[in-house]
Structure formats: C-alpha cells, structure tokens
C-alpha positions as a printed NumPy array, in Angstrom:
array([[25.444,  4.607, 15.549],
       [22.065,  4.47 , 15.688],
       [19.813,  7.782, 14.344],
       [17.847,  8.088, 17.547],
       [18.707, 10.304, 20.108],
       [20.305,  8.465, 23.527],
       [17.967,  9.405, 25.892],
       [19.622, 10.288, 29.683],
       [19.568,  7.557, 31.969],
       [18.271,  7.519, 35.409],
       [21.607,  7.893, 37.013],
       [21.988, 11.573, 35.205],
       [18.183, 12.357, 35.519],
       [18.423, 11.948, 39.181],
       [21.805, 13.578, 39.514],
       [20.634, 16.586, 38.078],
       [17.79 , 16.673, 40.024],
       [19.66 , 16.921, 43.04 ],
       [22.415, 19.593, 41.698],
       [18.982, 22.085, 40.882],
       [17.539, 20.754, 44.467],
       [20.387, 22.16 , 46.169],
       [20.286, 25.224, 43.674],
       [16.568, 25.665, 45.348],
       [15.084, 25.604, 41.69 ],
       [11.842, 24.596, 42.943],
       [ 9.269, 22.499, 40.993],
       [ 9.079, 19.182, 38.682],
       [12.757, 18.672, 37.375],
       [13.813, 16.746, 34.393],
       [12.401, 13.465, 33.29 ],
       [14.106, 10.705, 31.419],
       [12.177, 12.184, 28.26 ],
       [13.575, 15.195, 28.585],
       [16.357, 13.721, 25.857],
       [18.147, 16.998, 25.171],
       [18.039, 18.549, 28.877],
       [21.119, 20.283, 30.436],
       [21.771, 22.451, 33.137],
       [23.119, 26.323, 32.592],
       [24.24 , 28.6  , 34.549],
       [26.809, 31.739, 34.508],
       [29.501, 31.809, 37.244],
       [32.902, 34.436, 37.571],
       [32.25 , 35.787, 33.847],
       [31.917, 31.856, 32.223],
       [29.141, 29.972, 31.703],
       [28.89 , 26.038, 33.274],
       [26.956, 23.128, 31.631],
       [26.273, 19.814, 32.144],
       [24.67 , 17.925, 29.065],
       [24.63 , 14.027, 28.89 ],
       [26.498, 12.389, 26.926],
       [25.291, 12.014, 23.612],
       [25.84 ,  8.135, 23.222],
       [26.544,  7.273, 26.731],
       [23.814,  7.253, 29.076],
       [25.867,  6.72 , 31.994],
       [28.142,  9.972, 31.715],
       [27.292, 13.504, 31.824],
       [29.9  , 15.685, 30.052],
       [31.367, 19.271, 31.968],
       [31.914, 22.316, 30.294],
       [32.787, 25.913, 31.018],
       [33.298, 28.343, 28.696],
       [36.598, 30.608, 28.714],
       [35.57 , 33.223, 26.599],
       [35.405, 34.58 , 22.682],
       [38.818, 34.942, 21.421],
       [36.885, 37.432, 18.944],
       [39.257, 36.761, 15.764],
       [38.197, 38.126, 12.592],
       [38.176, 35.334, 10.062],
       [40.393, 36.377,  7.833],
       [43.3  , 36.811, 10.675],
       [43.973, 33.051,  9.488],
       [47.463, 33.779, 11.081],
       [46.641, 34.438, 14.198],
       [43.8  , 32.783, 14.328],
       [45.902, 29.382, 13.532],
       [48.264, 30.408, 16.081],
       [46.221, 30.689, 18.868],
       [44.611, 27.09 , 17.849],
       [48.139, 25.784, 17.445],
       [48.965, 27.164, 21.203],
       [45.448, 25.148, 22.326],
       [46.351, 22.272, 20.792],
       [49.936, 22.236, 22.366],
       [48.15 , 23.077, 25.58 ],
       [46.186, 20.169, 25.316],
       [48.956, 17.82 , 24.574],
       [51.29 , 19.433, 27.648],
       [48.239, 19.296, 30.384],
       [47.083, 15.009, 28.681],
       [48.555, 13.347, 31.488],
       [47.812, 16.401, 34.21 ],
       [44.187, 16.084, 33.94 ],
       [41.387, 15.102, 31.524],
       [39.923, 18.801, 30.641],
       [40.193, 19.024, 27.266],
       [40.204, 23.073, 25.234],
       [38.536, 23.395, 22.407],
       [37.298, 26.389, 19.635],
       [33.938, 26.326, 18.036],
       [32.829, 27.426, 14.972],
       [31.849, 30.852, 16.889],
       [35.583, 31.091, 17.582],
       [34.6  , 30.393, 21.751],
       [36.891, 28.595, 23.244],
       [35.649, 26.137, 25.76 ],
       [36.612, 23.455, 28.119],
       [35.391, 20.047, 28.54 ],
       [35.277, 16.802, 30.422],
       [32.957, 13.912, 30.978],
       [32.381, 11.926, 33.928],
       [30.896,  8.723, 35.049],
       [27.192,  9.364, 36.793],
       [26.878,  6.652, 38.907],
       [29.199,  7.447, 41.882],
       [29.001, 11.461, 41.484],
       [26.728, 13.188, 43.847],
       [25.123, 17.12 , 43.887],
       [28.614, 17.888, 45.866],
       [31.206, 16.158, 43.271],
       [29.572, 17.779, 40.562],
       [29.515, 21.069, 42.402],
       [33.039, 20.555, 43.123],
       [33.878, 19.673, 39.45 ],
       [32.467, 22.291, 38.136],
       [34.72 , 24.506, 40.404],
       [37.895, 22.781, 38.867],
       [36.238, 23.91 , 35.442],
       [36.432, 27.5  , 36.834],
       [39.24 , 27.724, 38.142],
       [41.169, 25.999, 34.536],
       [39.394, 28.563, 32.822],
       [40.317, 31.481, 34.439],
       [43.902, 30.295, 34.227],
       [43.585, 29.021, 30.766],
       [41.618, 32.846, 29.98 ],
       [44.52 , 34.497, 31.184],
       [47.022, 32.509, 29.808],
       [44.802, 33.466, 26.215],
       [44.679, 36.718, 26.826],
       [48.347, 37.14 , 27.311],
       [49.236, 35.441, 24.468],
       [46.228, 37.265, 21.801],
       [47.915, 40.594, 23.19 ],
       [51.676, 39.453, 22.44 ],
       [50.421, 38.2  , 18.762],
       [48.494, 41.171, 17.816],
       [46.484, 44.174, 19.181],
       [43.435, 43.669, 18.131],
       [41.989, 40.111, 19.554],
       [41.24 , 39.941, 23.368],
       [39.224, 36.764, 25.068],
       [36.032, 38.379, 25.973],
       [33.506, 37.021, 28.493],
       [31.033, 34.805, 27.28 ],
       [27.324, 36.479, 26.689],
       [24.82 , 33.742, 28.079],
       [22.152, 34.236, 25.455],
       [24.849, 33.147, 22.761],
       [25.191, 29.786, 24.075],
       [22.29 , 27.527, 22.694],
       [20.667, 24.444, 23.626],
       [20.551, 24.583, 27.27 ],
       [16.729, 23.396, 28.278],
       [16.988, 25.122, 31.626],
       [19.03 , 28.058, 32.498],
       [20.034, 29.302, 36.134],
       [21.122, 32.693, 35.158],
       [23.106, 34.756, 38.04 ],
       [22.472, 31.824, 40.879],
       [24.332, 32.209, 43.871],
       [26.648, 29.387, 43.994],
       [28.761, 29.567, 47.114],
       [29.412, 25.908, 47.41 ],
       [31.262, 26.498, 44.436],
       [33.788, 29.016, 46.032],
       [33.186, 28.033, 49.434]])
C-alpha cells in the first residue's frame, strides 16, 4: 500500500458538492486536494459522516454514530460482553444488510458502510444516511437495554459532536428534512 494519501476522486468531490448544495452551504466546496475532506453533521442525537475511502477513490464510506457505551476500563466483563453481543449482532444482521457496528478506542460505538460513488446522487446519499439513522436508533436501544440488564452503571449516551475528530467541514444542527421526510 502505498504511503501517500488516496486523494478523493472526482466522482466523490462532486457528490459531495451536491449533498452541501442541497444543504444550502453556500460558497467554494471541496476540491480534489482537499485529500482528508468529509462531511459532518448531527441528526436525532447521532452524528453522520461521509469520508472517502481511504484506498478507494471511487467509494465514499457512511457512518453514524450510536452513542458512548461509557464503560469504565476496568469493567473488562462487561465491557467484553457488550463487544461479544456486537460482534454476534454483526454476524446475525451479514446477510440482512451491509452496516457493519463497531467500538473505538473511545469505547463509541459506531456504524458503518461504504458505497460505490459513481451511480449515487445528493438524494441516495440523503436517503442512506437515513437508513444509518434509523439502524442506530434501533441498534442504541437494543444497547441500552442490554448495558442496563448487565449492570447499572453503563448507559449509551449521545454522541458530543466536538469529540468526533477529523471532519474538515461540519454542518452542526442543519435542518435535514429530506432525511425524515
């Protein structure tokens, strides 16, 4: 794999052009040297991103946060539990649908996809990102459920936008009623 960072290709450049058009973020968007840029925004108590791929220049990968799961380190039990329910999850849903839960190192737990750029438009997108929602509310309540049957101390808490680095441009609080329209 080569050191150098992929830069987006045109396809994704131009895509996200159009998703912030239709946000009404006025102004010059992206360029194809923008290498790192990605979209932000917070929507229903999660935060949405699209980021391209990092070796791919013809995908742009989804995610939405679900929230913290706010485990104290040294709850290895119930921290491994909770990843061990995750990782089943992920196995039961493979063939349902190609989200994908994860937990970072800052014990968030997110979900993820990638798509192909070339035949999405501002409105596929838009509506993907609603699917995102939607599996993370479930998936948040679903987490929730569980963290209170294991023990009484870890709850998924919304996801604070400012913790959630690396996002070149950030549409904090935007109206997006295409996305529950």
């Amino acid at each position: 794999m080569p050191s150098e960072t992929l830069k987006p290709g045109e396809a994704y450049i131009g895509l996200l052009n159009q998703v912030l058009k239709d946000l009404g973020v006025s102004g010059d968007g992206p360029t194809r040297d923008d290498a790192a840029f990605g979209l932000a925004f917070a929507a229903d108590g999660h935060i949405c991103r699209l980021l391209p791929h990092p070796s791919l220049e013809d995908r742009l990968i989804a995610e939405v946060t679900v929230g913290n799961l706010g485990l104290d380190t040294s709850s290895q039990g119930t921290a491994s539990t909770l990843h061990e329910l995750i990782n089943r999850l992920n196995a039961a849903a493979r063939l349902e649908h190609d989200w994908v839960a994860a937990v970072d190192e800052s014990n968030e737990v997110i979900l993820w996809t990638w798509r192909e750029v070339q035949p999405m438009s501002a409105t596929a997108v838009q509506a993907l990102l609603a699917e995102g929602l939607d599996r993370a509310q479930t998936l948040s309540d679903l987490l929730q459920t569980e963290a209170t049957h294991l023990v009484s101390g870890p709850s998924l808490a919304p996801t604070d936008p400012s913790s959630r680095p690396g996002v070149s441009i950030g549409v904090q609080g935007a109206d997006w009623p295409a996305l529950r329209g």
